[in-house]
C-alpha positions as CSV (number, residue, x, y, z in Angstrom):
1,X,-2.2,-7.8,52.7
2,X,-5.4,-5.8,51.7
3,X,-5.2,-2.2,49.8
4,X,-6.8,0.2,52.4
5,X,-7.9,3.8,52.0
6,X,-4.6,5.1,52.2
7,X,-2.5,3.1,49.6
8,X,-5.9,3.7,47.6
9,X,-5.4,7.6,48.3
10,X,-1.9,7.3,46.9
11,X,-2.7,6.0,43.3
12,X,-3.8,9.1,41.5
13,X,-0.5,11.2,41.6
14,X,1.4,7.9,40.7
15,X,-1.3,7.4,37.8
16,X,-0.7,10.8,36.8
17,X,2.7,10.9,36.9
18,X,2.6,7.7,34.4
19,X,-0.1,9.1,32.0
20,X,2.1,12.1,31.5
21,X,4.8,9.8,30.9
22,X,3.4,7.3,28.4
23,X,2.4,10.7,26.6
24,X,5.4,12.0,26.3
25,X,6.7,9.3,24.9
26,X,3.8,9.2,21.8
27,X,6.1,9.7,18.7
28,X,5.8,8.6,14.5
29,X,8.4,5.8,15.6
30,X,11.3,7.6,13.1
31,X,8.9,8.1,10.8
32,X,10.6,11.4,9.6
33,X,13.8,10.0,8.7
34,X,15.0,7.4,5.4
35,X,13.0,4.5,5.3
36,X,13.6,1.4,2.8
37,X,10.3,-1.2,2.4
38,X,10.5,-4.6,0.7
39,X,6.9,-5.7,-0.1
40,X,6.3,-9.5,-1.4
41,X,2.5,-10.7,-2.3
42,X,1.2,-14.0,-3.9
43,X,-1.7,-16.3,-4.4
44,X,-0.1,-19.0,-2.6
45,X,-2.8,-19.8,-0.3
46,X,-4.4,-22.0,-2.8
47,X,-2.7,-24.8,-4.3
48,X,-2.3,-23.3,-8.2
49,X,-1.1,-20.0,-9.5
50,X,-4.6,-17.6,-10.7
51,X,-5.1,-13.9,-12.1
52,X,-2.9,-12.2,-9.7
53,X,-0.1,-14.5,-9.1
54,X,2.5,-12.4,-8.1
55,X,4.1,-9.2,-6.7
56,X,7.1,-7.6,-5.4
57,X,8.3,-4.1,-5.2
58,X,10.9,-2.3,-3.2
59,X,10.8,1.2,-2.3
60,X,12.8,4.2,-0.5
61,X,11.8,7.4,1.2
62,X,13.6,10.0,1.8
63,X,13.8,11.5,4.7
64,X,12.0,14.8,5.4
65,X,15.1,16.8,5.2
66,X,16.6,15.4,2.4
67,X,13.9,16.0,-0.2
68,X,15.8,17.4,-3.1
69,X,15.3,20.8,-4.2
70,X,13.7,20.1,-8.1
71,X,11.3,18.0,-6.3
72,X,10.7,20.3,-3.0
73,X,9.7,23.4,-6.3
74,X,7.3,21.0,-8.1
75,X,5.3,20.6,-4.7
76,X,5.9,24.5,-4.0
77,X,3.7,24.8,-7.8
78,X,1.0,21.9,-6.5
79,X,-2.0,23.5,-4.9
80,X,-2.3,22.0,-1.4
81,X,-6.6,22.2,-1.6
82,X,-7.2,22.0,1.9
83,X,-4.2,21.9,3.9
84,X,-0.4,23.1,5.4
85,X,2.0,21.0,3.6
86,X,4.5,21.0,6.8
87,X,6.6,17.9,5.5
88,X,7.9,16.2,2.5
89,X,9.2,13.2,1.2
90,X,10.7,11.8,-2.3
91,X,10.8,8.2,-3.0
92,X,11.5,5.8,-5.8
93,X,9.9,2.2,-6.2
94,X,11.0,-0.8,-8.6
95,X,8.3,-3.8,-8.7
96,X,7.0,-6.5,-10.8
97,X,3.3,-8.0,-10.9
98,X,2.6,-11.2,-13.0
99,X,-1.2,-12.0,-14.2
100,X,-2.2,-15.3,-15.1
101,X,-5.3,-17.1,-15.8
102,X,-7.0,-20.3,-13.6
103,X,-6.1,-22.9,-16.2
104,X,-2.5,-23.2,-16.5
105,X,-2.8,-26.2,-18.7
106,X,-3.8,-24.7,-22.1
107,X,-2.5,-24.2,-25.2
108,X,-4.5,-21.7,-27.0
109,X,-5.7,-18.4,-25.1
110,X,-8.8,-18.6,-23.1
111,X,-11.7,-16.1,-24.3
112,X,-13.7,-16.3,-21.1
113,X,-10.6,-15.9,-19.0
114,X,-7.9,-13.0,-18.0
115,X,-4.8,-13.1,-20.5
116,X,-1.0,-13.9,-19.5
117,X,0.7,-10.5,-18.6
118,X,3.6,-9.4,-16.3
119,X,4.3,-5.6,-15.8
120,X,8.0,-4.3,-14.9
121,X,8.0,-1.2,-13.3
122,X,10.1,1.7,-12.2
123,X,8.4,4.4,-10.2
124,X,9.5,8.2,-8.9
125,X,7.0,9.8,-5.8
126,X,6.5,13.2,-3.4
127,X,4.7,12.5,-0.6
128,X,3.3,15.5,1.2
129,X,2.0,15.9,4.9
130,X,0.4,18.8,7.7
131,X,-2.8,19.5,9.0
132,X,-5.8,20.8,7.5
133,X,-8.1,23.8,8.7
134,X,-9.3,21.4,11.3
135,X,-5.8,20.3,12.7
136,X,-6.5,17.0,11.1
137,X,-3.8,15.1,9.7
138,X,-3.3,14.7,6.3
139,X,-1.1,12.5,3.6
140,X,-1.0,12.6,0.1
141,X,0.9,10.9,-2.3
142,X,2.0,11.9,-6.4
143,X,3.2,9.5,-8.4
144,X,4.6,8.6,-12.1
145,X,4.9,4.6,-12.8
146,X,6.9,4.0,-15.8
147,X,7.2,0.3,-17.2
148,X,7.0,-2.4,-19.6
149,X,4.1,-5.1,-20.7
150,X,5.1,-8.3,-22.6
151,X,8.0,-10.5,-22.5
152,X,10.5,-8.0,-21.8
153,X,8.7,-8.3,-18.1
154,X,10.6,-11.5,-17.0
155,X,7.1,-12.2,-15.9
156,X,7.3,-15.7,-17.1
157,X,11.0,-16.6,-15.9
158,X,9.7,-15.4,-12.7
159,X,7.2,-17.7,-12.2
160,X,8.8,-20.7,-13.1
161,X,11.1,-19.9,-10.6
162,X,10.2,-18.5,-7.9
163,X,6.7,-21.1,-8.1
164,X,8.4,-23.8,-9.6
165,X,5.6,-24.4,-12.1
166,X,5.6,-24.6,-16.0
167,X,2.2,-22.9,-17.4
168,X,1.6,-23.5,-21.1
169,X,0.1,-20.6,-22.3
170,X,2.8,-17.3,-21.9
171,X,3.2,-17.2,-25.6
172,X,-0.2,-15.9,-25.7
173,X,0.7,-12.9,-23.2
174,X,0.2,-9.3,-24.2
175,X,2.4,-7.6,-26.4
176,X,4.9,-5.5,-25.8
177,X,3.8,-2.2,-24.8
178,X,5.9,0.5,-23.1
179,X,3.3,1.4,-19.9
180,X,2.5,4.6,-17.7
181,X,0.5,5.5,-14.8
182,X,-0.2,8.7,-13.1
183,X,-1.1,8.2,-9.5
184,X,-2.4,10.1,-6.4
185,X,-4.0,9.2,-2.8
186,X,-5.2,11.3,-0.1
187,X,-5.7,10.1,3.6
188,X,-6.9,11.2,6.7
189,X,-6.0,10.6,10.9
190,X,-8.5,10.2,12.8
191,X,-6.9,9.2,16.3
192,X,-9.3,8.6,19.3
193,X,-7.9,10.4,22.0
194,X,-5.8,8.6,24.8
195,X,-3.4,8.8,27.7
196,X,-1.5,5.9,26.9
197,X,0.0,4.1,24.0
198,X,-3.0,2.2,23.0
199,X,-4.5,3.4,20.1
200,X,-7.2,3.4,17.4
201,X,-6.9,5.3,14.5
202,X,-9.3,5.4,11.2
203,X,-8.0,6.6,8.1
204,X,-10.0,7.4,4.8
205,X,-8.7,7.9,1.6
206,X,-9.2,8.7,-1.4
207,X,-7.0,7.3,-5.0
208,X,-7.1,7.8,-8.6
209,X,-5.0,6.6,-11.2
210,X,-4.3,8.0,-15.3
211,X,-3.0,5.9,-17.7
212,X,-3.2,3.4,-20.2
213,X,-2.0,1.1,-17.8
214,X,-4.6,1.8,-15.4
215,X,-7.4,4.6,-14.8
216,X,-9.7,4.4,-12.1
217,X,-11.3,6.5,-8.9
218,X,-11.7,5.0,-5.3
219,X,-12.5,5.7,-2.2
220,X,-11.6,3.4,0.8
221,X,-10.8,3.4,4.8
222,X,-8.6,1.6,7.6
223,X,-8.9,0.8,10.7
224,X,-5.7,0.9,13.3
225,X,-6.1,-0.9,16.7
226,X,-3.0,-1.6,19.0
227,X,-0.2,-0.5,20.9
228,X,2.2,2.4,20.2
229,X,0.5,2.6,16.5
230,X,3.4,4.3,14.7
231,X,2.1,7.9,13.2
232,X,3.1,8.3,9.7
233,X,1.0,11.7,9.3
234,X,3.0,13.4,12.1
235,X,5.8,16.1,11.5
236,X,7.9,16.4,13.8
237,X,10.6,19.3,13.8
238,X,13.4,16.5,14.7
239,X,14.1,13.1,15.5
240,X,11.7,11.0,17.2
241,X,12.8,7.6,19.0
242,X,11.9,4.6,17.2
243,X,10.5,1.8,20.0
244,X,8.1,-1.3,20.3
245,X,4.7,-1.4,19.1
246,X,2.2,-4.0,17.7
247,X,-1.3,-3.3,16.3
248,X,-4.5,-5.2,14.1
249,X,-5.4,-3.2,10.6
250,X,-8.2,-3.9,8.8
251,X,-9.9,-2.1,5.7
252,X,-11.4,-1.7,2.2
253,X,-12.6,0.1,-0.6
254,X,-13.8,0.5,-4.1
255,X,-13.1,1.4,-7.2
256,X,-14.5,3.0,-10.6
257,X,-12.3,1.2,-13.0
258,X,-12.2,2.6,-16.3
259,X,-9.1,1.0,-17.8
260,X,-7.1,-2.0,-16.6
261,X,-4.6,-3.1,-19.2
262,X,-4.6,-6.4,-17.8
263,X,-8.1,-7.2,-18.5
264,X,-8.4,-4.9,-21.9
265,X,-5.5,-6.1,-23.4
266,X,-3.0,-3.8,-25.0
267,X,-3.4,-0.6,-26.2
268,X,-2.5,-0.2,-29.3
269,X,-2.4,-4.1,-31.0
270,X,-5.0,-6.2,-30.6
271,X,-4.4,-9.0,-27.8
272,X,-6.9,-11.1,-25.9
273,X,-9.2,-9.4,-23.4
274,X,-12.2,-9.9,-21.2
275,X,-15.1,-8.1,-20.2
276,X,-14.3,-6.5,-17.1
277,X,-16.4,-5.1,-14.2
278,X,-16.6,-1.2,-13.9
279,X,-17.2,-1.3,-9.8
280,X,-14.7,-3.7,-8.2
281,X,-14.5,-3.4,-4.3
282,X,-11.6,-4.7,-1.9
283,X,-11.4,-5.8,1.9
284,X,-8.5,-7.2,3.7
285,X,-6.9,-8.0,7.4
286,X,-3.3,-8.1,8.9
287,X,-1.5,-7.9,11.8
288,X,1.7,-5.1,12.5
289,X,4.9,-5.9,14.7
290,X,7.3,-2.6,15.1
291,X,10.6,-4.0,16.9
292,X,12.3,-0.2,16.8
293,X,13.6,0.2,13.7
294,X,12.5,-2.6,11.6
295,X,8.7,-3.5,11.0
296,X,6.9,-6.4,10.1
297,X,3.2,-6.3,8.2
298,X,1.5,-9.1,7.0
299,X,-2.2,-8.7,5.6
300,X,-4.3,-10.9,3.5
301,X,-6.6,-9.0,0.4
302,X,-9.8,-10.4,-0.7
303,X,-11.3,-9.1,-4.0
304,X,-14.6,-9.2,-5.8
305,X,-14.8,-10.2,-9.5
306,X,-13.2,-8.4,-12.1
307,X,-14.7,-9.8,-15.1
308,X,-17.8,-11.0,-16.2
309,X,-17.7,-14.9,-16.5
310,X,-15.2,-15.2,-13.4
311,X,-15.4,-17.9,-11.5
312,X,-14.4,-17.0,-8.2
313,X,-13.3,-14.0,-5.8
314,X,-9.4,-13.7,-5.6
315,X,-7.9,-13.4,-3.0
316,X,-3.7,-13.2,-1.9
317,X,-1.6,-12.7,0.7
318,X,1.0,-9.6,1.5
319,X,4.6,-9.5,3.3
320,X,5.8,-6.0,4.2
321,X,9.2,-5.4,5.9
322,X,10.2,-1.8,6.7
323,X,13.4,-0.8,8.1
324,X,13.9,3.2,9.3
325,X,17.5,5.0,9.3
């Protein structure tokens, strides 16, 4: 049976009535409330470990109502420059990152490549979100990392375990140095406007870093494309319902480095070091799963050189699972 005029005349108030529906339903997927996230990222694309081998960290938000009060007066003292801090968040991160050179096999340290060094971490954040002047979304981020470089790492434990390999050379990894790092990002949402759930989004941002661990200023963007894109900027005044989405990110960036303990060796004692690169840019690709409650991210980073007298790009892969309550 053939549509005729007059099931044709029907559609638009039964398109409407869906459009205002789907809409309705646009929400930051539970966004607002306590979130925990258990990151994992490794080299193991290639067959042997290089420069960075390893990471893992684990991190909790608060929810926006439960920011405590010390925390909710130090943003109250932090000048906003540019926007209505509607929403905040405190969080804490513990994470460990293991750096390695290509040539697992030798002895003596390597002058022409990156040293041995693992870095154990504890970290404490605010997050702060509203809109600015122009109603665009915005997200920033303070943060203090607080750590260890050297032995007292695990860095090398780690990697014989969890990689099952014996590299030669971690007696020649940076000393012991007690480590800090001062961070802060700033992004933007820029949603294209729709009637249903499918979504693009392009986010800029912009990061520095303070420290002796690491000192550097970037700029960088991302670009969101899918279904029922979950809205981290938003701020809700209550619950939002957390449902099904999936969606394609891709991005990159660059960076002004002007300290990166890993390639300049420690700070104070004198340890092996390279020559790094002062511009160091950054792309990568993943794909998102949101089932409710729980998500699922999985990307893949691709970096340029670091140092002069690399050999090749690096490149690693990264596990992200996110669970909201």
């Amino acid at each position: 049976m053939g549509f005729t005029g007059k099931h044709i005349r029907r559609w638009p108030p039964i398109l409407i009535l869906l459009l205002l529906y789907w809409n309705s339903c646009r929400a930051d997927q539970g966004w607002e409330g306590h979130s925990l996230h258990l990151t994992w990222e490794n080299d193991g694309t290639r067959d042997t470990d290089r420069h960075y081998t390893q990471g893992a960290r684990l991190r909790y938000l608060s929810s926006d109502t439960a920011t405590p009060g010390w925390m909710r007066k130090i943003s109250h003292a932090i000048p906003t420059f540019g926007f209505e801090v509607s929403a905040t968040k405190f969080g804490v991160e513990l994470g460990q990152e293991i750096y390695t050179p290509e040539d697992l096999e030798a002895l003596q340290p390597l002058p022409k490549d990156r040293p041995y060094a693992g870095w154990l971490y504890g970290a404490i954040l605010l997050q702060r979100r509203g809109p600015d002047p122009a109603s665009i979304p915005v997200l920033e981020e303070f943060r203090l990392d607080l750590g260890i470089i050297g032995p007292e790492s695990q860095a090398e434990d780690t990697q014989k375990v969890w990689h099952g390999r014996d590299p030669r050379g971690w007696d020649n990894q940076l000393e012991t140095e007690p480590g800090f790092a001062f961070r802060y990002e700033r992004s933007y949402l820029l949603r294209a406007r729709s009637q249903t759930l499918w979504t693009a989004d392009f986010i800029p941002r912009a990061n520095a870093s303070a420290g002796n661990i690491d000192t550097h200023l970037g700029l960088g963007a991302i670009v969101r494309l899918g279904y029922n894109i979950p809205d981290q900027f938003e701020t809700p005044e209550g619950k939002t319902r957390k449902k099904f989405g999936a969606y394609l990110f891709g991005g990159g960036g660059g960076r002004v480095v002007l300290r990166n303990i890993f390639l300049d060796g420690n700070t104070w004692h004198s340890s092996q070091s390279v020559d790094k690169h002062w511009l160091v840019g950054d792309a990568h690709v993943g794909v998102a799963l949101v089932l409710k409650a729980v998500e699922f991210t999985a990307g893949h980073y691709y970096r340029t050189h670091e140092f002069k007298g690399q050999a090749h790009s690096d490149s690693y892969g990264s596990a992200t699972i996110s669970i909201k309550f």
